[in-house]
C-alpha positions, -999 to 999 in steps of 0.1 A, spaced: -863 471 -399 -860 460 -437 -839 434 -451 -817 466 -467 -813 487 -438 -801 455 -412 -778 446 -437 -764 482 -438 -765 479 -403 -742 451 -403 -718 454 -430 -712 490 -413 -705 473 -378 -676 450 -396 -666 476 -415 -661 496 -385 -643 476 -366 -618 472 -395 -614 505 -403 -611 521 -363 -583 494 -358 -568 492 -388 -565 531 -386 -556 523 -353 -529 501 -356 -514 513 -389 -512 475 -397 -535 455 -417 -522 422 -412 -521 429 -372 -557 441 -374 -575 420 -348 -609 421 -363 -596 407 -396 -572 379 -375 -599 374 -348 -604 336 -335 -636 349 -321 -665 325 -325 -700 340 -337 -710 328 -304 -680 348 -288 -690 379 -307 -727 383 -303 -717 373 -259 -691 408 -265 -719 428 -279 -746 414 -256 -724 424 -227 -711 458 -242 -738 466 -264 -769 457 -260 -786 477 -287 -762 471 -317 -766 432 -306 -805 438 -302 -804 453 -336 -784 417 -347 -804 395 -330 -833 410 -348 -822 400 -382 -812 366 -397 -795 384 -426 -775 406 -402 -760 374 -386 -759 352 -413 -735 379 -425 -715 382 -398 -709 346 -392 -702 342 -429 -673 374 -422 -659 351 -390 -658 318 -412 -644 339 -438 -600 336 -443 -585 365 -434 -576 373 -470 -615 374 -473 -621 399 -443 -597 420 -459 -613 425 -489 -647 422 -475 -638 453 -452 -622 474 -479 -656 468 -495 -672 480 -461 -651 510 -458 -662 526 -490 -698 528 -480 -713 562 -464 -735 538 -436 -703 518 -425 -686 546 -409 -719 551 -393 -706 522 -366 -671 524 -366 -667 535 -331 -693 511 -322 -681 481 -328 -640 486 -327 -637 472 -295 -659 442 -300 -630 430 -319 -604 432 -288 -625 418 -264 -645 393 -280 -622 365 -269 -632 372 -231 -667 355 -240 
């Protein structure tokens, strides 16, 4: 997979999340994904556990995780802005339904 298309991958998997529970919730400040306490441990356990091909597809790439630990150390005023960047990309939406409920459960790892 190239450097380009894993970090499509996984800027599409955040944005996701964002975007199915923001939509979800109506709220951005209660959006989980964008509050999470989730570790990057916590969240790669989550989509170990609940799926194994998105996390293979992470594991597979430093980029790809470098990125998503960088979003979890991020503040939250960061995610937000991060994920309105996310949203506006055609590949993001790609993963939405993916990786929403990685965000609500990843605190169970």
């Amino acid at each position: 997979m190239s450097a380009l298309s894993s970090k499509s991958l996984l800027v599409a998997a955040l944005g996701g999340v964002a975007v199915s529970i923001a939509l979800g919730a109506g709220v951005a400040s209660a959006d989980p994904l964008i509050d999470t306490t989730c570790t990057y441990p916590q969240v790669v356990a989550a989509l170990n556990s609940e799926n194994p091909a998105l996390a293979e597809k992470l594991n597979g790439n430093p980029l790809a995780a470098a990125m998503v630990g960088n979003f979890l150390s991020a503040a939250p005023s960061e995610r937000a802005q991060l994920v309105q960047e996310y949203q506006a990309t055609s590949w993001g939406q790609k993963y939405f339904g993916q990786m929403a409920a990685i965000a609500g459960t990843c605190n169970n790892y």
